[in-house]
SEKOL-507980 format. One record per residue (C-alpha): x, y, z; residue in three letters. Coordinates in steps of 0.001 Angstrom, whole numbers, plus 524288, in hexadecimal, padded with zeros to 5 digits. Layout:
XYZala ...
REM end
This chain:
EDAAB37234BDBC2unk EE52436B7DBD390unk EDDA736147BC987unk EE2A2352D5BCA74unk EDFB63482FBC060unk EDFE033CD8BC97Aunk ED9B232D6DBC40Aunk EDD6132175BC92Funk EE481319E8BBC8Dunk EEA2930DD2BB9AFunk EF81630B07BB499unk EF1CC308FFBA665unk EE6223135BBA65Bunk EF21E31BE8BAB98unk EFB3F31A23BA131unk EF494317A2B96A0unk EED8932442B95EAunk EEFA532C54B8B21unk EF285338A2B9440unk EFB2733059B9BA2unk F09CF3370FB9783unk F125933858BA357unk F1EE733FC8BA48Eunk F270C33EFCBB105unk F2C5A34BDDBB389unk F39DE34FA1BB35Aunk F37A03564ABC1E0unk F35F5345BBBC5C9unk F3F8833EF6BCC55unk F455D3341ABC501unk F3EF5326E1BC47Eunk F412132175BD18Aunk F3C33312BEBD362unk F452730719BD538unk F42B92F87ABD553unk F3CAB2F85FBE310unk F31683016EBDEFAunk F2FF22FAE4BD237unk F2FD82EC2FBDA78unk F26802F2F5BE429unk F1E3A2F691BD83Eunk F1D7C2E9DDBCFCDunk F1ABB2E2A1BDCA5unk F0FED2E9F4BE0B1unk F0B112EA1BBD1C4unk F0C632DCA5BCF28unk F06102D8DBBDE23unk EFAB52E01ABD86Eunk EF8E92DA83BCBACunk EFC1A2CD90BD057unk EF5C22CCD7BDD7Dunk EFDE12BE85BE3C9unk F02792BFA9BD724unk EF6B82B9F8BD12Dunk EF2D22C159BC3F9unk EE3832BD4EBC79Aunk EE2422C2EFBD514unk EE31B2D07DBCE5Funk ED73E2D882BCC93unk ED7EB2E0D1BC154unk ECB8D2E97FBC35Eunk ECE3B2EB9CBCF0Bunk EDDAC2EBA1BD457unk EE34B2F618BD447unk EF1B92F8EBBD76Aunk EF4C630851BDB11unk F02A230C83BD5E2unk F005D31B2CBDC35unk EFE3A32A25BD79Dunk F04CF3301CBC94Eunk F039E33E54BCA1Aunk F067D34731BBEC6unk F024435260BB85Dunk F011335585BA9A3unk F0C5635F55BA6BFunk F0A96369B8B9C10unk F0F3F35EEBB920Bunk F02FB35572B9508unk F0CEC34B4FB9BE1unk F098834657BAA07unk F142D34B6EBB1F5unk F177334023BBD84unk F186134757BCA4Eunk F13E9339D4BD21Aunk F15B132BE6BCE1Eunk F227232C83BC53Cunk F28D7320AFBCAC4unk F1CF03189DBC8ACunk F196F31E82BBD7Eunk F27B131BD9BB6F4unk F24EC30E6DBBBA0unk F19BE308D6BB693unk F1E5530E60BAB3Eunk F2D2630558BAB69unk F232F2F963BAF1Eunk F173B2FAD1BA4EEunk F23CC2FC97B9AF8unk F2AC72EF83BA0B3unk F1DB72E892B9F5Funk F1C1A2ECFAB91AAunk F29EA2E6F8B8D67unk F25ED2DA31B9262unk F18CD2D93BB8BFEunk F208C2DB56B7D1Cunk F1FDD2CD55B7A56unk F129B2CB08B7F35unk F08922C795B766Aunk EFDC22C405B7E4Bunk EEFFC2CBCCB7E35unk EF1A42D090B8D34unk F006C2D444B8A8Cunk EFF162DB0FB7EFCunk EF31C2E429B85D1unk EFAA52E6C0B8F82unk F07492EB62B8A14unk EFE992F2F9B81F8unk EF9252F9B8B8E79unk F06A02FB7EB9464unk F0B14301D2B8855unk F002C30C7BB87C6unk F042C31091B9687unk F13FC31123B91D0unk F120D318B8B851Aunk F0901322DCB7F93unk EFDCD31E24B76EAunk EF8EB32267B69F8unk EEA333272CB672Eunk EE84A31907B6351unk EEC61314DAB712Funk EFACE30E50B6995unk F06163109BB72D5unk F112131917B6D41unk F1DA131331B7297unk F25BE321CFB7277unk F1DE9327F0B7A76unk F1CC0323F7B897Cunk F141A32784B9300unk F1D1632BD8B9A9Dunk F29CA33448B9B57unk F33FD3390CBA579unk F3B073458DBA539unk F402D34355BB458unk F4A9134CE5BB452unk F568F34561BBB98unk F5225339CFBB7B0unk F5C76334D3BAD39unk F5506327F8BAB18unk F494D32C08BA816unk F4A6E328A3B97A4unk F4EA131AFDB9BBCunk F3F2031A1DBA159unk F3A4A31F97B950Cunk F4271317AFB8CC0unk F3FA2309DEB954Eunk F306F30E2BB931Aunk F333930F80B83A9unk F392D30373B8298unk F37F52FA4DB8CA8unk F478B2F89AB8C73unk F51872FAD1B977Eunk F5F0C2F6B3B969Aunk F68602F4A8BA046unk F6EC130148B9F08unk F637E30681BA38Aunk F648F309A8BB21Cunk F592D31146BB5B7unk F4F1D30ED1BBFC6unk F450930EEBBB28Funk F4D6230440BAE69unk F4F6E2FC90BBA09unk F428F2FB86BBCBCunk F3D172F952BAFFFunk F464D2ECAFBAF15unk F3FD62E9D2BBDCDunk F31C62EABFBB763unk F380E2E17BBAC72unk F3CBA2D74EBB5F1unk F31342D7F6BBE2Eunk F26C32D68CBB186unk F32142CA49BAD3Eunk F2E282C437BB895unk F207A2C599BB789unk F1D862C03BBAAC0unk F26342B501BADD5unk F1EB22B07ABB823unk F0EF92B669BB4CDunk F11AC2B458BA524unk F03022B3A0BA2B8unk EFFE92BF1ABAAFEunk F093C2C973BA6DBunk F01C52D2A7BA204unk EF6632D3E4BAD3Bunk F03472DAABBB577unk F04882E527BAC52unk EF4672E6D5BA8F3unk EF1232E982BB670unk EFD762F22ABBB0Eunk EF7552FA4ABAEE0unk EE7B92F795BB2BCunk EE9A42F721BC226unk EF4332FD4ABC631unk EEFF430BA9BC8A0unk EF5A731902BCAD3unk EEF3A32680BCE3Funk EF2523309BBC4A5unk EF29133E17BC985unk EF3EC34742BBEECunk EF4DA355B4BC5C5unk EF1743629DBBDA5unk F007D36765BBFE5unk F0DB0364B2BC571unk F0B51368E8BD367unk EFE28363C2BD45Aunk F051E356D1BD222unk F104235990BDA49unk F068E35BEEBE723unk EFE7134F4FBE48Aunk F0C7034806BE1FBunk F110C34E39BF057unk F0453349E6BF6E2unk F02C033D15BF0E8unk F10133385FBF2D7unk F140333897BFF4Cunk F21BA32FD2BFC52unk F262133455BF20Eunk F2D5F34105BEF7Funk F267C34B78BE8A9unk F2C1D352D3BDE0Bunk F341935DF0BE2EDunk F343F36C03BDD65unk F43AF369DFBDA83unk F3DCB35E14BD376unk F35213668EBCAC4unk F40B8370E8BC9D7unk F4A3B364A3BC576unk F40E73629FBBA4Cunk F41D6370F2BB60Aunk F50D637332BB788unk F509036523BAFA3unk F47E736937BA62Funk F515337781BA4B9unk F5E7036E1CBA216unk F593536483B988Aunk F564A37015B91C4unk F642B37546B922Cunk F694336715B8F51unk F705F365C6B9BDAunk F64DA35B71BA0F8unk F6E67353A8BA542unk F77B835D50BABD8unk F6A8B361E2BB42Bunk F67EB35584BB90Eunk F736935294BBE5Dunk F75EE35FFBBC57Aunk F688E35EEFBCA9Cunk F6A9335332BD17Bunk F77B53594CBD650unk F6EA63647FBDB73unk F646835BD9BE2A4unk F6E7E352FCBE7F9unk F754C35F63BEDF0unk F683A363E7BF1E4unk F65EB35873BF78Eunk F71AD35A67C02B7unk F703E36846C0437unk F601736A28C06A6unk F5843362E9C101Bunk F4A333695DC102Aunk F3E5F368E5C17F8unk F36B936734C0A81unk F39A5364BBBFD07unk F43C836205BF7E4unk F5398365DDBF75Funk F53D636B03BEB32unk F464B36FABBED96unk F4ED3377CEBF803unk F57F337B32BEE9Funk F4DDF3808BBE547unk F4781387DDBF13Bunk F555C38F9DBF4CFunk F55FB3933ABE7ACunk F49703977FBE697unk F4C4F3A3D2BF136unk F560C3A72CBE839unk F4CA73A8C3BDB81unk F426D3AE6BBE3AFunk F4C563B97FBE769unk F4E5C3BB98BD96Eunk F434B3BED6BD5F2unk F41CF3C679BE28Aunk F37F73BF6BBE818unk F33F03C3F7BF6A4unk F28933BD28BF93Eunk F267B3B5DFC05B4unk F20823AC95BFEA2unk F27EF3A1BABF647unk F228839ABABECA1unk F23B038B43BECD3unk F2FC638669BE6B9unk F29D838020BDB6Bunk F21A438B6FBD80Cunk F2C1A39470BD8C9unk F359E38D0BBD08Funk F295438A46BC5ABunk F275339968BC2F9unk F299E39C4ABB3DEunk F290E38C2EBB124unk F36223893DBB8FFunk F3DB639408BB4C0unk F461239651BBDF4unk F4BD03878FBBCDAunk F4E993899CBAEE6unk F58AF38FAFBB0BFunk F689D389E5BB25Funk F6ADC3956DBBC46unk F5FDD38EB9BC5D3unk F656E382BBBC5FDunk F735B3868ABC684unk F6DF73908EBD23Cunk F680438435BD76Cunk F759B37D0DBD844unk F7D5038892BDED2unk F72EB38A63BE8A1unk F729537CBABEBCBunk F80C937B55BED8Bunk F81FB38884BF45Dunk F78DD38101BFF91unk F810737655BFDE6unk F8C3837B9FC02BBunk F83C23832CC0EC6unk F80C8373F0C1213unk F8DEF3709FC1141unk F92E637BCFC17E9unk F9C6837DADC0DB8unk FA90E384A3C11BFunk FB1043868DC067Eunk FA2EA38EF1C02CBunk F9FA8396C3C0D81unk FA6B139C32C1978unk FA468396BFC266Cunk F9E3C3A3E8C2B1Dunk F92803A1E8C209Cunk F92ED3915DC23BDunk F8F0039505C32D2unk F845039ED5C2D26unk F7F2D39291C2364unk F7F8538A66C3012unk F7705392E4C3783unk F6ED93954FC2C7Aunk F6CAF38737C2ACEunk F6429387C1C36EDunk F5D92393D4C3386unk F4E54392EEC38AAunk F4907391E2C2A64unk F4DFB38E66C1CB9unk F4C7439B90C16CCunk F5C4239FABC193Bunk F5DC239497C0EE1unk F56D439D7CC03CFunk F5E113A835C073Aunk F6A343A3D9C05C1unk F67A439E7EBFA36unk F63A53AAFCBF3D1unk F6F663B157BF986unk F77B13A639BF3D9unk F70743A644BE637unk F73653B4D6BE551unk F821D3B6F6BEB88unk F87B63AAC8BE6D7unk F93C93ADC7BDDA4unk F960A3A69BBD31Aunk F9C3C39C2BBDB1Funk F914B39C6CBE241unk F97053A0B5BECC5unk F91DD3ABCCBF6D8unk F9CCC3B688BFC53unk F9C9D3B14CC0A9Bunk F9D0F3BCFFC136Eunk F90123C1C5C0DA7unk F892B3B484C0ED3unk F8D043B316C1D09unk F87173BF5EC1E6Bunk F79623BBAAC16D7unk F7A053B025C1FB9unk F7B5E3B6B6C2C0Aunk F6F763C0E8C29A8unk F683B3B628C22A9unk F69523AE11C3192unk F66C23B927C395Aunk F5C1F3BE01C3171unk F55573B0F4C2EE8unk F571A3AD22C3D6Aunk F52463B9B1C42C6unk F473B3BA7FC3A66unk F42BB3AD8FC3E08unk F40283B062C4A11unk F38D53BD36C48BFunk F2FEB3B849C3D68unk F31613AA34C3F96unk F2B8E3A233C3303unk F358539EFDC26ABunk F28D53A7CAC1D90unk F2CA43B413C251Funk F3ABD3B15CC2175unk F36583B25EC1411unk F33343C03EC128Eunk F41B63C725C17A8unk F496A3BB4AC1189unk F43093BBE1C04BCunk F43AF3CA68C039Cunk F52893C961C073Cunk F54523BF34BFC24unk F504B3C748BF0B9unk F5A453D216BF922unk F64463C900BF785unk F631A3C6CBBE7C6unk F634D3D66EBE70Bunk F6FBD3D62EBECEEunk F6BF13DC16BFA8Aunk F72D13D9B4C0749unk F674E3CFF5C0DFDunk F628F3DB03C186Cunk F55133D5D5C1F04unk F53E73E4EDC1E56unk F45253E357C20CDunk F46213D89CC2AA7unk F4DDF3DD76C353Aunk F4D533D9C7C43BBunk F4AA03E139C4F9Aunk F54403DE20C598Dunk F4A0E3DE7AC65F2unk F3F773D94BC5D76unk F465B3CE9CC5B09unk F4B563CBEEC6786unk F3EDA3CB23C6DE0unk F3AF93BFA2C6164unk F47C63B911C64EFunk F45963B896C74B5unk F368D3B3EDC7291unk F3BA53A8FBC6762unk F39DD39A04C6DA6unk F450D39480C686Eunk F405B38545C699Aunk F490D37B6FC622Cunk F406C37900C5859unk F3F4B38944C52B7unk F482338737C489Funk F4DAA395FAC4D0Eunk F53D4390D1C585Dunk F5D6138727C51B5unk F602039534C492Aunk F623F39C91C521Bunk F6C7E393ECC5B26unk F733238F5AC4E3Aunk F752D39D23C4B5Dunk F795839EFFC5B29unk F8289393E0C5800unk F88FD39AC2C4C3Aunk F888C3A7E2C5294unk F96843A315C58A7unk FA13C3A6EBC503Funk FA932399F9C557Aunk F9B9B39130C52C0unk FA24B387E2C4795unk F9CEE3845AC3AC7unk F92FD37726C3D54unk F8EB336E28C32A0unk F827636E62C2DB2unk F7D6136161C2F41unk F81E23629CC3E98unk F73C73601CC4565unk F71FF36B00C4E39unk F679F36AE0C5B56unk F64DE3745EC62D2unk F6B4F370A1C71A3unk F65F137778C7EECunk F71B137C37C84A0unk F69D337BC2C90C4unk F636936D57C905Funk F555936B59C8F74unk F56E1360F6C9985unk F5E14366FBCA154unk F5394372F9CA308unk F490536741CA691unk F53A936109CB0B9unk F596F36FCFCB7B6unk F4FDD37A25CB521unk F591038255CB642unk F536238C16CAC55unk F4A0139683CAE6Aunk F4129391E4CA490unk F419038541C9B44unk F405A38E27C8FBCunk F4D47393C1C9132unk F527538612C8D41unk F4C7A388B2C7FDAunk F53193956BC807Funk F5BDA399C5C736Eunk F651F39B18C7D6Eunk F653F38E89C81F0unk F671F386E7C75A2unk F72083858AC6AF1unk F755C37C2FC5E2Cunk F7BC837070C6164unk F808D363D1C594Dunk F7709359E1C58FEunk F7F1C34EF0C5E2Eunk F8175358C5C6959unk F768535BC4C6EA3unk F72EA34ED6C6F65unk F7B3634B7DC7943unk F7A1D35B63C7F76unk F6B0D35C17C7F5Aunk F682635774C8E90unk F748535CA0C96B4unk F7828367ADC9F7Cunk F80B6371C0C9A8Bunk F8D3C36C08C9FDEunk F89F535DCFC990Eunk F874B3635BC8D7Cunk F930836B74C8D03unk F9A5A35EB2C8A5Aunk F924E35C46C7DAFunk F93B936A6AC7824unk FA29E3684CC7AA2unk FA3F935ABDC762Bunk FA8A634F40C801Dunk FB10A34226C7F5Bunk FA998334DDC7FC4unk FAFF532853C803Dunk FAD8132675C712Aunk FB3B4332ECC6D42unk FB0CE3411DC70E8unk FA223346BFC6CEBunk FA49E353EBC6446unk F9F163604FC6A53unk F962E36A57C6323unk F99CB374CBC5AC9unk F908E37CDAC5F1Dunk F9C713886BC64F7unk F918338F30C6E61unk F8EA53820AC74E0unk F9DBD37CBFC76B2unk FA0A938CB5C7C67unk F937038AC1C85B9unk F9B8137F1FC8A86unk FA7F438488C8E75unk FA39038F9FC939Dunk F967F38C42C9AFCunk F956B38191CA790unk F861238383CA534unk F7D0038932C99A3unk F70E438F5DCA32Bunk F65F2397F9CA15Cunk F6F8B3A54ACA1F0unk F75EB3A1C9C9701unk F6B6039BB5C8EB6unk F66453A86FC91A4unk F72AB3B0DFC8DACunk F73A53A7F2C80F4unk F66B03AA41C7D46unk F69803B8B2C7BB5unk F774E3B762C779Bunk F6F763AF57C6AF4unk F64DC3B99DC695Cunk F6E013C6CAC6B4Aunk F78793BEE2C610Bunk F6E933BDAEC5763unk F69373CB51C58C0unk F77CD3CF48C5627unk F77D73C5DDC4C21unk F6A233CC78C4697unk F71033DA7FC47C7unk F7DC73D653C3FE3unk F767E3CFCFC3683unk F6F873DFF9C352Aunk F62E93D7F1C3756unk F5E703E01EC422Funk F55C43EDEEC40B7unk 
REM end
């Protein structure tokens, strides 16, 4: 069990501890809080202190004010590494400094103490308990934060022009105006304010034995906020790589390039979209080294081998950036890049029944790319076309995105030798999987069956090219409700037949979801209203289902149900997928 160092501390017994030296790490986010969370924060302060703002009502041995959790952990320098509790941290910091400034002229006993006590929790103290004013108890290395010496130099001095622009400043000259106004109107009270913020106001230290010990108690403590990311922790490394190279500067701004661009392109379930980013990449390392295993290591820990290695490096992060816009341009369906034949592959792909064609291609990228980093376009369509009929094949006879792992892995290491991807070993029987593919419920929500109609859709030499962010359903051809009003099926499970559904527009089948065939033949087709006419779909199949049929029944829900599975088989045997 991890150890924790956990103790209930006030402001003062806090800060004024001789251990107390923290260090917010350059894997933070920059400093974050604005007027609004600083007003939110002196109100609730000073409503404490000064309960109906009445310096005697307070109870000193008792009140208590909680400002909430700081969790660290002592790095391998002795510093306190901030993983929770940064922004109030940074803080109290700009406000015990703003209340110091104003106290320089004050030469009364209770003034004097207590800027004496603020200055022990702002600087490090001597062996005779003396406060050394060049050395804080606290320093930033946030990474993309540019800003971050005008918080260390506001702390040093207690200055901040009006040049100064950063959130440290603005709210350090919001602490100023707010303390103005309070020794103008409690002049013989100012100091009890500061005293109990530092003897009543109390925070929960949580000082973890490592990094990800304190990264787990961050994630389960704070359910609002946003944890750090692994791309955060990677940032700091790549950072840490180009300060080194003196081209700190130049990294910054590229990386924020990169995340913004992640930013459009990846949308995932968890983590992250340059956590995503880092992921795809991954598959391509792994292959490398010629890693097979099933089983993949978590992203962190992979990236962490040899102390970050791997993201020392100027070809990882340049690798990074043509990966990144190589996706970009899938998401953009970018023409002038690839050929329409491989854009209606990328469609199809796009609704692939797992994620894992997404590594793939982005080991065959990493490897084929010239250096343009381009791909030569008749053998990508062709990866593309045995990647689909592999991946959708295979998900049907060992459904489950681990048992993709083991032929797509394998092939992935193939490609960085240089070999033709083969799924030698993984073959299909033809009968074998027939009988899987007539016993498969295809229900709406088995991601497969989206797959496999999209791929029906595409099948069609004349389907056209649809955009990507087109929301596709999928439409019963034969209506649900109109099965519950006729009958005139043999069973109701035929309506949920592959045969009996297709991809259709959104915005379509909308309007087409409750009519007979010969109503909704008017919707595939598109019709006049008196506001303008009402486009049709693009879906070809459906708009050549409408000219040439007066009715869509069970006979040829039937006959399209084995048109789909006897195309794909082809499709299977082209692809030299079959034993």
């Amino acid at each position: 069990m991890s150890k924790l160092n956990v103790d209930q501390k006030s402001v003062k017994d806090l800060f004024q501890n001789n251990k107390a030296d923290f260090l917010i790490p350059d894997y933070q986010r920059p400093y974050a809080w604005e007027d609004k969370e600083c007003q939110t924060l002196w109100d609730d302060i000073f409503a404490f202190a000064f309960p109906d703002d009445d310096y005697e009502k307070f109870d000193g041995s008792k009140d208590e004010y909680f400002l909430g959790p700081i969790v660290t952990f002592r790095n391998d320098n002795g510093k306190l590494e901030v993983i929770d509790g940064q922004q109030r941290l940074t803080t109290l910091m700009l406000l015990l400094r703003a209340f110091y400034s104003m106290f320089d002229n004050m030469k009364d006993a209770n003034s004097v103490k207590t800027r004496e006590n603020i200055a022990k929790c702002i600087w490090k103290t001597d062996e005779f308990g003396s406060p050394d004013m060049n050395i804080l108890k606290i320093d930033s290395q946030v990474a993309t934060d540019k800003d971050k010496d005008e918080f260390l130099s506001i702390l040093k001095s207690g200055m901040v022009t009006s040049e100064q622009k950063s959130k440290y400043a603005d709210n350090y000259r919001f602490f100023q105006k707010e303390i103005d106004k309070f020794l103008k109107q409690y002049p013989s009270y100012f100091p009890y304010l500061p005293i109990r913020i530092l003897n009543n106001c109390i925070l929960l230290p949580i000082e973890a034995e490592s990094q990800d010990t304190a990264l787990r108690i961050f994630s389960t403590l704070n359910d609002r906020g946003k944890p750090l990311s692994d791309a955060d922790i990677f940032k700091a490394q790549v950072y840490k790589f180009y300060s080194k190279l003196g081209k700190k500067d130049e990294f910054i701004t590229q990386w924020k390039e990169l995340e913004e661009l992640a930013e459009k392109i990846f949308h995932p379930i968890y983590g992250t979209p340059m956590d995503e980013l880092f992921s795809r990449y991954m598959y391509y390392e792994r292959a490398l080294k010629e890693i097979k295993s099933s089983t993949t290591e978590a992203l962190r820990k992979f990236y962490e081998r040899d102390g970050y290695k791997l993201l020392q490096s100027t070809a990882t992060f340049e690798n990074l950036k043509l990966l990144a816009s190589f996706w970009n341009d899938v998401s953009n369906q970018n023409k002038e890049r690839f050929s329409d034949k491989v854009l209606r592959r990328l469609f199809v792909l796009n609704y692939a029944p797992n994620s894992m064609w997404t590594y793939f291609t982005s080991v065959y990228f990493m490897h084929y790319k010239d250096e343009d980093g381009s791909l030569e376009d008749d053998k990508f369509y062709t990866f593309l076309c045995k990647t689909t009929a592999f991946v959708w094949a295979y998900a049907l006879t060992n459904p489950g995105l681990n048992s993709l792992r083991t032929p797509i892995f394998a092939e992935m290491v193939n490609i960085i030798k240089g070999k033709d991807v083969a799924f030698a070993d993984y073959k299909f029987d033809i009968q074998q999987f027939k009988n899987i593919f007539n016993n498969y419920k295809f229900f709406n929500g088995r991601p497969l069956t989206k797959s496999m109609i999209t791929w029906w859709a595409y099948n069609s030499d004349d389907q056209e090219l649809m955009s990507l962010e087109t929301v596709i359903e999928i439409e019963h051809i034969y209506a649900r409700n109109r099965f519950e009003k006729e009958h005139s099926l043999t069973s109701k499970e035929i309506v949920e037949s592959l045969g009996n559904k297709a991809i259709l527009e959104k915005r379509i089948n909308i309007r087409a979801s409750d009519y007979r065939f010969e109503d909704k033949k008017k919707y595939y087709n598109g019709y006049e209203t008196p506001r303008g006419p009402k486009a049709g779909t693009k879906i070809r199949e459906l708009t050549n289902l409408a000219a040439s049929n007066t009715d869509f029944k069970e006979s040829d829900i039937e006959a399209r149900y084995n048109s789909i599975l006897n195309s794909f088989v082809d499709y299977l045997k082209s692809n030299e997928l079959i034993k």
